[in-house]
KOLMARBA-839433 format. One record per residue (C-alpha): residue number from 0; residue in one letter; z, x, y. Coordinates in steps of 0.25 Angstrom, whole numbers. Each point is the difference from the previous one (the first is absolute). Layout:
<nodes>
+-----+--------+-------+-------+-------+
| num | residu |    c3 |    c1 |    c2 |
+-----+--------+-------+-------+-------+
| NUM |      A |     Z |     X |     Y |
...
+-----+--------+-------+-------+-------+
</nodes>
This chain:
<nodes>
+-----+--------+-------+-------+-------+
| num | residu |    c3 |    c1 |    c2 |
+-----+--------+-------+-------+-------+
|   0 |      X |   -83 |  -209 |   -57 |
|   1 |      X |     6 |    12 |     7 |
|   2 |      X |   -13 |     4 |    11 |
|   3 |      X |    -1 |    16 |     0 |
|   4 |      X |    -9 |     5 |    12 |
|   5 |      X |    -7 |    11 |     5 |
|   6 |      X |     3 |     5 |    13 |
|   7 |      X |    -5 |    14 |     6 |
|   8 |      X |    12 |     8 |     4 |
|   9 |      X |    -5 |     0 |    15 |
|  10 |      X |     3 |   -16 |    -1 |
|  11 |      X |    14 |     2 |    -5 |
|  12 |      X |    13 |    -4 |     7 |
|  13 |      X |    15 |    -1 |    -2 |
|  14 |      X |     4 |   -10 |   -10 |
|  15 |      X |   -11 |    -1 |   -10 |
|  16 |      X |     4 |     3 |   -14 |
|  17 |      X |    -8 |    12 |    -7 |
|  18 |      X |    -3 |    -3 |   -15 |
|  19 |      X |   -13 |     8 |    -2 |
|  20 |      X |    -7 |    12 |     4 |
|  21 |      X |   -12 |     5 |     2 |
|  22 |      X |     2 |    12 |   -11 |
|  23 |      X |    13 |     2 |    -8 |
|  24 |      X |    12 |    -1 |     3 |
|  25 |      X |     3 |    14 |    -7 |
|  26 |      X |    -8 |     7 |    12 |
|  27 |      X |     8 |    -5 |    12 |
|  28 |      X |    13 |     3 |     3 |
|  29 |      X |     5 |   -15 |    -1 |
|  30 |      X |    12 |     0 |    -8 |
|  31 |      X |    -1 |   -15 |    -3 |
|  32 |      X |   -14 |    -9 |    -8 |
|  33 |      X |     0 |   -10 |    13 |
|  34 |      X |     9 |    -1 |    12 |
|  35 |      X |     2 |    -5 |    14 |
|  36 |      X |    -6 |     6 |    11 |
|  37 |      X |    12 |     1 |     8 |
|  38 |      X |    -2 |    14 |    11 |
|  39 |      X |   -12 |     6 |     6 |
|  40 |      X |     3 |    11 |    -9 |
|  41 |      X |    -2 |    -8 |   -11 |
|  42 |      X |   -17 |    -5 |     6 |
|  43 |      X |    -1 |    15 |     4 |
|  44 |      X |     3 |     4 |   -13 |
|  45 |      X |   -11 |   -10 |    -5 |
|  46 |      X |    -8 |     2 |     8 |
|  47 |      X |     0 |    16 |    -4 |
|  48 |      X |    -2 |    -3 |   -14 |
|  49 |      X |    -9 |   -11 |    -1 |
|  50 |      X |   -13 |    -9 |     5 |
|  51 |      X |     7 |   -13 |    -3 |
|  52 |      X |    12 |    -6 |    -7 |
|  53 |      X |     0 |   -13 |    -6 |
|  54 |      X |    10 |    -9 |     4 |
|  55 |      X |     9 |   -12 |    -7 |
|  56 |      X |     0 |   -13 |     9 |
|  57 |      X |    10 |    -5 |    -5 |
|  58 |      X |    11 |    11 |     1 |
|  59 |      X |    -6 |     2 |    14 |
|  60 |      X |     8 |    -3 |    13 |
|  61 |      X |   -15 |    -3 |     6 |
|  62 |      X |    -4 |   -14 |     0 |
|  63 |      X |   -12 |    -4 |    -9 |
|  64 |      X |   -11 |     1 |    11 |
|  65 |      X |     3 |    11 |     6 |
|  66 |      X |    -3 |     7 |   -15 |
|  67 |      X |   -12 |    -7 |    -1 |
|  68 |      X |    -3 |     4 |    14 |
|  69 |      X |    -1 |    15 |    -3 |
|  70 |      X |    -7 |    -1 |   -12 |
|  71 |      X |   -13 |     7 |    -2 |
|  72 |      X |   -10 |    -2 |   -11 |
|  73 |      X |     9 |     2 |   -13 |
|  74 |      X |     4 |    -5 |   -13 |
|  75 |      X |    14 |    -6 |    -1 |
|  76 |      X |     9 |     7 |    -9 |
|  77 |      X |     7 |    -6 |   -11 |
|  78 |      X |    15 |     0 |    -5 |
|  79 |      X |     2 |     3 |   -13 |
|  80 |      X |     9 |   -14 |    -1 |
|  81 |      X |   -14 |    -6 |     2 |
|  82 |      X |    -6 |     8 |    -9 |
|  83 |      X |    13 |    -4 |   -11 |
|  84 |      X |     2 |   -14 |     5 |
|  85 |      X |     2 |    -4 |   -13 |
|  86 |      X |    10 |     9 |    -2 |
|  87 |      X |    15 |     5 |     3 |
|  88 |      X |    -2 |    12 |     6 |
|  89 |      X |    14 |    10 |     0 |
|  90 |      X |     1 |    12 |     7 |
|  91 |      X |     6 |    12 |   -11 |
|  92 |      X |    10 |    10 |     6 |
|  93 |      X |     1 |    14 |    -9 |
|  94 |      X |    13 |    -2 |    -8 |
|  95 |      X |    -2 |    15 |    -7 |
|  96 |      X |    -1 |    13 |     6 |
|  97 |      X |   -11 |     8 |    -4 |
|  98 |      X |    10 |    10 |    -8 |
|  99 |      X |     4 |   -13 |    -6 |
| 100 |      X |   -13 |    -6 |    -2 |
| 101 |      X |    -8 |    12 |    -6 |
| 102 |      X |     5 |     0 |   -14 |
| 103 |      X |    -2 |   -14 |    -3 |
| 104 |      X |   -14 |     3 |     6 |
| 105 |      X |    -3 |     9 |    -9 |
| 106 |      X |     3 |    -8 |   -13 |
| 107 |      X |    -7 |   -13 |     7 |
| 108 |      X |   -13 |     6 |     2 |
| 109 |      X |     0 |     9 |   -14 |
| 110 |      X |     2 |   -15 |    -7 |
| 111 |      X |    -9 |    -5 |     9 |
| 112 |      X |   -10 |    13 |    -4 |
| 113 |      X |     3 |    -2 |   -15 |
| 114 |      X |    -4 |   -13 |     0 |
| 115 |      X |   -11 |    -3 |     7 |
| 116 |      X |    -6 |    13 |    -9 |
| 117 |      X |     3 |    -7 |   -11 |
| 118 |      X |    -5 |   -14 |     3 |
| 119 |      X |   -14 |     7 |     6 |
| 120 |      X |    -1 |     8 |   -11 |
| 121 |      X |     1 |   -11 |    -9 |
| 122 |      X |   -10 |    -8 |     7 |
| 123 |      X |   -10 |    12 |    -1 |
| 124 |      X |     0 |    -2 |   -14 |
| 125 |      X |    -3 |   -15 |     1 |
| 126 |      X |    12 |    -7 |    -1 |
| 127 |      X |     6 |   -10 |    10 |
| 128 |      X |     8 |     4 |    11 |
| 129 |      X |    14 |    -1 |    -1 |
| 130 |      X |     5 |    -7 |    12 |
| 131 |      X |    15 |    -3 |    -5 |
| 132 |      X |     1 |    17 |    -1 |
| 133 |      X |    -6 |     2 |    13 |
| 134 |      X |     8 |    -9 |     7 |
| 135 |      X |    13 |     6 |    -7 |
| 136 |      X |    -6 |    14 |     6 |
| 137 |      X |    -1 |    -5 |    14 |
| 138 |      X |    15 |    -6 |     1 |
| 139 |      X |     9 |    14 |     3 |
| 140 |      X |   -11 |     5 |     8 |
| 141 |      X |     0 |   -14 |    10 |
| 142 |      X |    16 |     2 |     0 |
| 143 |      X |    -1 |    14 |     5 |
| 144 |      X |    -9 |    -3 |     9 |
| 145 |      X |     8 |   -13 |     5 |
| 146 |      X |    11 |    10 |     3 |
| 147 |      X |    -7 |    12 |     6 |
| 148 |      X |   -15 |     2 |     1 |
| 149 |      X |     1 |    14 |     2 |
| 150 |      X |     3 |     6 |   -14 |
| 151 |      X |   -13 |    -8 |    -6 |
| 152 |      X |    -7 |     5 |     9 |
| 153 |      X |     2 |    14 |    -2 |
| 154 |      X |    -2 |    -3 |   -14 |
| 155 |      X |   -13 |    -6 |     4 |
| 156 |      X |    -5 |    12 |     6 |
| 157 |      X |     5 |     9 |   -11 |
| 158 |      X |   -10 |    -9 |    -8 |
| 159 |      X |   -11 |     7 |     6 |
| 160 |      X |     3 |    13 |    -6 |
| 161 |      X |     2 |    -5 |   -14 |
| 162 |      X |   -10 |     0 |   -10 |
| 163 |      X |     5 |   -14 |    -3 |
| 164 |      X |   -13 |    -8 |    -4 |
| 165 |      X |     4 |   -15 |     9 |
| 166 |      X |     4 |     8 |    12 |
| 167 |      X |    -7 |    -9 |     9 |
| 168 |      X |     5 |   -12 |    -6 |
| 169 |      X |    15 |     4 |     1 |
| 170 |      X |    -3 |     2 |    13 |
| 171 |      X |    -6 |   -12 |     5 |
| 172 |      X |    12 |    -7 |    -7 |
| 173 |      X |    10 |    10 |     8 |
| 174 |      X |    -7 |    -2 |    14 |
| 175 |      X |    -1 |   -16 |    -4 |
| 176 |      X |    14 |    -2 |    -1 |
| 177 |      X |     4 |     7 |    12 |
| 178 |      X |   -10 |    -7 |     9 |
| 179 |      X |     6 |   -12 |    -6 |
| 180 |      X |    13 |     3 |     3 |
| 181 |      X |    -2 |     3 |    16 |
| 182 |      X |    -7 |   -13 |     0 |
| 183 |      X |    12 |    -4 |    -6 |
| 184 |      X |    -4 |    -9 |   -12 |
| 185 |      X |     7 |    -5 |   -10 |
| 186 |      X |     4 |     5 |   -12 |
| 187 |      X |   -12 |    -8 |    -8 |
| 188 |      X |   -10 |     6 |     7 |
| 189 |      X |     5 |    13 |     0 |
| 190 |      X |    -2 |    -1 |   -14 |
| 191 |      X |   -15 |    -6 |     0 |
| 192 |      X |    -4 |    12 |    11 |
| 193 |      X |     7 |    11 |   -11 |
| 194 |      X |   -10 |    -8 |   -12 |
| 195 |      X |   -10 |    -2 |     7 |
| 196 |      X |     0 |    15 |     8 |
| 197 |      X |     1 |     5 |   -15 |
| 198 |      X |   -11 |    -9 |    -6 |
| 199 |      X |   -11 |     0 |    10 |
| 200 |      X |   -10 |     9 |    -5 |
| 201 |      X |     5 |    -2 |   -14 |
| 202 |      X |   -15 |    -4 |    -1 |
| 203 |      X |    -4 |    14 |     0 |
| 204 |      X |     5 |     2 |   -15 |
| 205 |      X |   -14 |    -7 |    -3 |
| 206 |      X |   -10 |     8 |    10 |
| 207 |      X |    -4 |    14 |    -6 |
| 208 |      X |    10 |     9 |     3 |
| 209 |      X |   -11 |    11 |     4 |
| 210 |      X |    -4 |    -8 |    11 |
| 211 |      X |    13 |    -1 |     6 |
| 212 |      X |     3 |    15 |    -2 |
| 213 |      X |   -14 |     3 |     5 |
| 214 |      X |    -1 |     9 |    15 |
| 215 |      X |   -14 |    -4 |     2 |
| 216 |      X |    -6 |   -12 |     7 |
| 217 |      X |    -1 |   -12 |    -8 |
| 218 |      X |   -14 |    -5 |    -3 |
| 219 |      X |    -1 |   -17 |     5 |
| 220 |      X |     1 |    -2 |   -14 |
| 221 |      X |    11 |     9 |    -3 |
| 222 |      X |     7 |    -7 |    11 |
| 223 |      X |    -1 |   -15 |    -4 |
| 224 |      X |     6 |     6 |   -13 |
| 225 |      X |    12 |     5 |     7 |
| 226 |      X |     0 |   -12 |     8 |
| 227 |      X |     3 |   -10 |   -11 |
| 228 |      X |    14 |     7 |    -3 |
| 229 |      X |     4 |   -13 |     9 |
| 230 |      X |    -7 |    -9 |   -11 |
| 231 |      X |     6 |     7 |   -11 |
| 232 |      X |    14 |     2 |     7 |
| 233 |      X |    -1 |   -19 |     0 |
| 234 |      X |    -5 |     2 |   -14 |
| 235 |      X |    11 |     7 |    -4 |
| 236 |      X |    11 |    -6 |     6 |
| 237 |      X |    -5 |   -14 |    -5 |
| 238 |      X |     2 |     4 |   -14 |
| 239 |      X |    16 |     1 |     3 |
| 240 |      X |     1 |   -15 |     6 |
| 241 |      X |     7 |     6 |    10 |
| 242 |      X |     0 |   -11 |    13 |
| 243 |      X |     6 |     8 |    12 |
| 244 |      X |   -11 |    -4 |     9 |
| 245 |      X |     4 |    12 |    11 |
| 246 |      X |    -2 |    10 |   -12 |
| 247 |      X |   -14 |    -5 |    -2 |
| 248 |      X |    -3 |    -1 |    14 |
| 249 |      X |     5 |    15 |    -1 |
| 250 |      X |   -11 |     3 |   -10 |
| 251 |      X |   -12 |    -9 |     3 |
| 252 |      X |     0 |     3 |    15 |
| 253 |      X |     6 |    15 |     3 |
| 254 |      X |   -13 |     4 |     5 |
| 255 |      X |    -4 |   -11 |    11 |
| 256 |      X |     0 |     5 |    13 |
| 257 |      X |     6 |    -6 |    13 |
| 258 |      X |   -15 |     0 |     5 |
| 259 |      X |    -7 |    -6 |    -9 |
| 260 |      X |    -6 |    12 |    -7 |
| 261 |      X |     7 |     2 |   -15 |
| 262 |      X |     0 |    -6 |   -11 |
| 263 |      X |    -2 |    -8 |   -11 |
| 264 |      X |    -3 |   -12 |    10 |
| 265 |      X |     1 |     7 |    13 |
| 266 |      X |    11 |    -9 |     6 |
| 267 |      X |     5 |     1 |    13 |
| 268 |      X |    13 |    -1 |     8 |
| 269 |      X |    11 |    -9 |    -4 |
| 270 |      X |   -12 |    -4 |   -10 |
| 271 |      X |     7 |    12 |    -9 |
| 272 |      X |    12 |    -3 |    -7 |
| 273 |      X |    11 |     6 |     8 |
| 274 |      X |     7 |     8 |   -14 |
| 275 |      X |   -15 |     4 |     0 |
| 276 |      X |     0 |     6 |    13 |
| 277 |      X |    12 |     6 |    -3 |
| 278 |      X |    -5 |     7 |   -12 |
| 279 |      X |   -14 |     6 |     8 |
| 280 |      X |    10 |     6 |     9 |
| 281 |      X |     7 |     8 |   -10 |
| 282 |      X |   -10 |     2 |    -9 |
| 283 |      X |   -10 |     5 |    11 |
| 284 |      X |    16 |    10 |     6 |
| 285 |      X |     3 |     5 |   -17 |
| 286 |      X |   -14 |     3 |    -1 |
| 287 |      X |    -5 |     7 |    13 |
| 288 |      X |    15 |    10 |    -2 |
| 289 |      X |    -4 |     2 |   -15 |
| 290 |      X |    -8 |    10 |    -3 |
| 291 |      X |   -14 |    -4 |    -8 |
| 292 |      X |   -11 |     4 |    -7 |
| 293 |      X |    -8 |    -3 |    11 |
| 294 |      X |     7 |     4 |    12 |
| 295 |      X |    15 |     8 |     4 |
| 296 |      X |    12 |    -7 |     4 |
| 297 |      X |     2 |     0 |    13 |
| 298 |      X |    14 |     0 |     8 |
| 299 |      X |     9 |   -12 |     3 |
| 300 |      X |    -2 |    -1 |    15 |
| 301 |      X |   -15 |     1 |    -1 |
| 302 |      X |     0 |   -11 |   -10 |
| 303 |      X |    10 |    -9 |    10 |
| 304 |      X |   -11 |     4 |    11 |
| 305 |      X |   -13 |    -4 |    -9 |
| 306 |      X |     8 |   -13 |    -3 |
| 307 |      X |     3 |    -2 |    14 |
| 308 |      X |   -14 |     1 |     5 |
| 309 |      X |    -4 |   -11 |   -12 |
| 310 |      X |     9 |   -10 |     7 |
| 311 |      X |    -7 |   -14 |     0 |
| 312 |      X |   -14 |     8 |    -6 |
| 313 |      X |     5 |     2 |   -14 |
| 314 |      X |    16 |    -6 |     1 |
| 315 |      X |     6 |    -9 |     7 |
| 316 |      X |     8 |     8 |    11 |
| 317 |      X |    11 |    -7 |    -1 |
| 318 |      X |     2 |     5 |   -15 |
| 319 |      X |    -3 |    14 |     3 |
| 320 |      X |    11 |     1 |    11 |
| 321 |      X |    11 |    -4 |    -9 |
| 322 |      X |    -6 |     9 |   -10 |
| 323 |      X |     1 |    10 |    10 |
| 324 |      X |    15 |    -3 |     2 |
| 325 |      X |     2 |     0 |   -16 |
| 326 |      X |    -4 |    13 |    -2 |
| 327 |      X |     0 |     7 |    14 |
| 328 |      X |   -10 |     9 |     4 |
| 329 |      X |     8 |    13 |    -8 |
| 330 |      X |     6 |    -7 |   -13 |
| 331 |      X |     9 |     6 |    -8 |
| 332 |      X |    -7 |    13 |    -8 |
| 333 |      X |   -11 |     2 |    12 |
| 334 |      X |    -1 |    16 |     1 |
| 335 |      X |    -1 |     2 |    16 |
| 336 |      X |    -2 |    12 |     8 |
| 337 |      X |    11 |     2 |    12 |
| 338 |      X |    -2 |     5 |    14 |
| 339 |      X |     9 |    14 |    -5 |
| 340 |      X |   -13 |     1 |   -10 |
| 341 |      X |     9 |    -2 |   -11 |
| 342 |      X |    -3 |   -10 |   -11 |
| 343 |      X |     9 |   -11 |    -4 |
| 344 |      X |    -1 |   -14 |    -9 |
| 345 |      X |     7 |   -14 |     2 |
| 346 |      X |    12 |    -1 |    -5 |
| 347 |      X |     5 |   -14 |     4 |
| 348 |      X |     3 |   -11 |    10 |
| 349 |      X |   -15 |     0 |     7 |
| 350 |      X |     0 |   -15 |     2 |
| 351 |      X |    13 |     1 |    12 |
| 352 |      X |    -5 |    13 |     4 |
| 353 |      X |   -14 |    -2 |     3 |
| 354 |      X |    -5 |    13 |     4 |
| 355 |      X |    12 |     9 |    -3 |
| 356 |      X |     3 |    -2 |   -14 |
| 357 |      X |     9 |     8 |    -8 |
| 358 |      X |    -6 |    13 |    -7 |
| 359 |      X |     3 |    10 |   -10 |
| 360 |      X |    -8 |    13 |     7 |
| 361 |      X |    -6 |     9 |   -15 |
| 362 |      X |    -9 |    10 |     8 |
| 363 |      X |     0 |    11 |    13 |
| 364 |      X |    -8 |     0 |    11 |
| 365 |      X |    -7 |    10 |    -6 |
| 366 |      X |    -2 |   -11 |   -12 |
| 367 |      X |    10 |     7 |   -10 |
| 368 |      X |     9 |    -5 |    -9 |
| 369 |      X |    14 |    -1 |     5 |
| 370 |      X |    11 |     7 |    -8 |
| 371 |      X |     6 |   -13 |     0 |
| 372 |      X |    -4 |   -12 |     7 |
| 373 |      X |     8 |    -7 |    11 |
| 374 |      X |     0 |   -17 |     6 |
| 375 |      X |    -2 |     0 |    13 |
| 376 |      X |     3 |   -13 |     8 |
| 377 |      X |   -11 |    -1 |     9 |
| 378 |      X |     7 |   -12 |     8 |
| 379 |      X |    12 |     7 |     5 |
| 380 |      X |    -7 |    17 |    -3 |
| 381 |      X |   -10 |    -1 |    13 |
| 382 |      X |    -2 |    15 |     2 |
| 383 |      X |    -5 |    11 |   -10 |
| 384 |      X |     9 |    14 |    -2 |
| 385 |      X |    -8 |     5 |    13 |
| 386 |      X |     4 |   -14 |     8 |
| 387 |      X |   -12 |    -4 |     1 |
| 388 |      X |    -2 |   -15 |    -3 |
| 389 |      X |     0 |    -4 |   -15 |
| 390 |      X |   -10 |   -10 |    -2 |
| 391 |      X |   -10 |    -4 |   -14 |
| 392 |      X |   -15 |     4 |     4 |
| 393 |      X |    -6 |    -8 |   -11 |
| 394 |      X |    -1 |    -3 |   -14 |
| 395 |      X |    -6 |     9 |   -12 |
| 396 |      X |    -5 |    -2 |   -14 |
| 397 |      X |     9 |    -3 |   -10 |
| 398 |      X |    -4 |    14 |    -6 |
| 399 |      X |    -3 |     8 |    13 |
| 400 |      X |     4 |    16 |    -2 |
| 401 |      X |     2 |    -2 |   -14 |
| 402 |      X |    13 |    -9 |     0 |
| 403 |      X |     3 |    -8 |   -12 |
| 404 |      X |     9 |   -12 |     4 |
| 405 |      X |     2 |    -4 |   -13 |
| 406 |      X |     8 |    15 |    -1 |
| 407 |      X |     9 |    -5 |    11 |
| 408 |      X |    15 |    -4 |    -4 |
| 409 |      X |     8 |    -8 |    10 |
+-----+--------+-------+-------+-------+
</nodes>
């Protein structure tokens, strides 16, 4: 088994290989997701950005001991081949551009749309979900993503300005996939993740709707109700025959928490099925940038941030930072605010660009509409038309100053 250890940066020394941080990747300058420590620029650097690092024995040019040596209380970290030893894992390379990509993104996740519409309305009225038509949706949508994550994942935030009635399960499916393919699994269990990501709250078909719609606080009783969506999402599913065992894990377990703390049996730790805690994070990511009846969406890199602190409390950390590398801290149709004041939305290629994404500028600094809009390359444009330097400030809501992604044509 590969050892992963936590060292503080203080400890570091040339030679040791880097393959986690203490916060993600996307808010450090580090171009690569683990590497050599081979300069003193390199542990300055480290040291700037963070507490402590943790480190892969095995890639290191430190002998064993002197790892263990410098270690301070910690949990050792996993590698995802441990967490997938019993499977292949392949690492996806994008064969489409996002020009390339988009169109065929589009007509993936409006079959995708159509279908699980279909099959959930269907199911409202009693009768039996039809697994063979939402596994037919799910297949264009798992090629796109396969090719290039990024047109699905605009689509994916589009969602959150449709009216579309299984918005968050579309989502859940889109985020699933993508998470599936960093962590490079195969192409079977990309297609579990996409049904089980659509499926997992299928139960709440059965709980009464107004309680779901409801922007109050439940009562205990109210809340056992909502609770036993789980319960009716194992029913239901049952009543198909359907054996994929991941997909069910998907269903019966999305709401266990790292900690202990969930539900329905309050697991803990590798106690949870891993496509189960696959599917917390990405329910709990779709959810908290959705808005509710309850409470507003909130912006992407807030979410990454709520998702960070939750690491090894309610996910597994390990999880969380390859969904941090899935989707980056400003996916694609993030509206952000830049350092000119002007008001931009990701356009594409935010996983290789970490922090300075390609974006497509729609307002002023005075938060007008531009007479037409222009795409800015924040990677190679570092200054602003007054040369001073050209950065993202943060991220908005997906309506913020009264923008209408869905208007947008690329």
């Amino acid at each position: 088994m590969i050892e992963i250890l936590k060292i503080y940066t203080s400890d570091l020394e040339l030679g040791m290989y880097v393959s986690g941080l203490d916060r993600p990747w996307l808010e450090t300058p580090f171009l690569l997701q683990g590497f050599r420590i081979d300069t003193e620029e390199d542990l300055r650097t480290l040291r700037k950005y963070c507490q402590f690092v943790f480190v892969d024995s095995e890639k290191s040019a430190q002998e064993g001991y002197t790892l263990q040596r410098k270690v301070r209380t910690q949990r050792p970290r996993v590698a995802k081949e441990a967490l997938f030893s019993s499977r292949q894992l392949k690492t996806y390379t994008d064969s489409s551009s996002w020009t390339e990509e988009f169109p065929r993104a589009e007509t993936a996740v409006a079959q995708l749309s159509s279908g699980v519409e279909e099959v959930f309305q269907h199911a409202a009225s009693g009768a039996a979900l039809d697994v063979v038509r939402v596994k037919r949706s799910v297949e264009p949508m798992i090629d796109s993503i396969s090719r290039n994550p990024d047109a699905c994942i605009w689509l994916a935030r589009l969602k959150q300005q449709d009216k579309y009635t299984y918005q968050h399960s579309l989502g859940a499916s889109i985020w699933a996939v993508a998470l599936g393919r960093q962590l490079g699994l195969p192409r079977s269990d990309l297609r579990s993740l996409a049904i089980g990501g659509l499926l997992f709250d299928v139960g709440k078909l059965r709980v009464d709707p107004e309680l779901l719609r409801t922007d109050r606080t439940l009562t205990p009783d109210e809340f056992r109700e909502v609770r036993k969506h789980v319960v009716y999402g194992v029913e239901m599913i049952g009543e198909t025959g359907l054996m994929n065992t991941d997909v069910i894990d998907m269903i019966t377990h999305h709401h266990e928490r790292h900690n202990g703390s969930g539900y329905p049996r309050g697991l803990s730790g590798d106690a949870i099925p891993i496509f189960a805690r696959i599917a917390a994070i990405v329910d709990c990511y779709d959810a908290i940038t959705s808005h509710r009846a309850y409470a507003r969406a909130i912006s992407p890199s807030t979410a990454i941030k709520m998702l960070h602190d939750a690491k090894d409390v309610d996910f597994q950390a390990e999880l969380v930072e390859e969904f941090i590398q899935a989707v980056g801290v400003y996916p694609a149709g993030t509206l952000v605010e830049l350092s000119s004041g002007e008001v931009a939305v990701v356009v594409a290629e935010y996983r290789t660009r970490r922090l300075r994404p390609r974006v497509m500028v729609l307002l002023d600094e005075n938060k007008e509409p531009l007479s037409s809009v222009r795409t800015v390359d924040l990677l190679s444009e570092v200054h602003d038309a007054t040369g001073k330097s050209l950065d993202i400030v943060h991220s908005l809501e997906a309506d913020a100053h009264g923008i209408d992604l869905t208007s947008i044509r690329l």
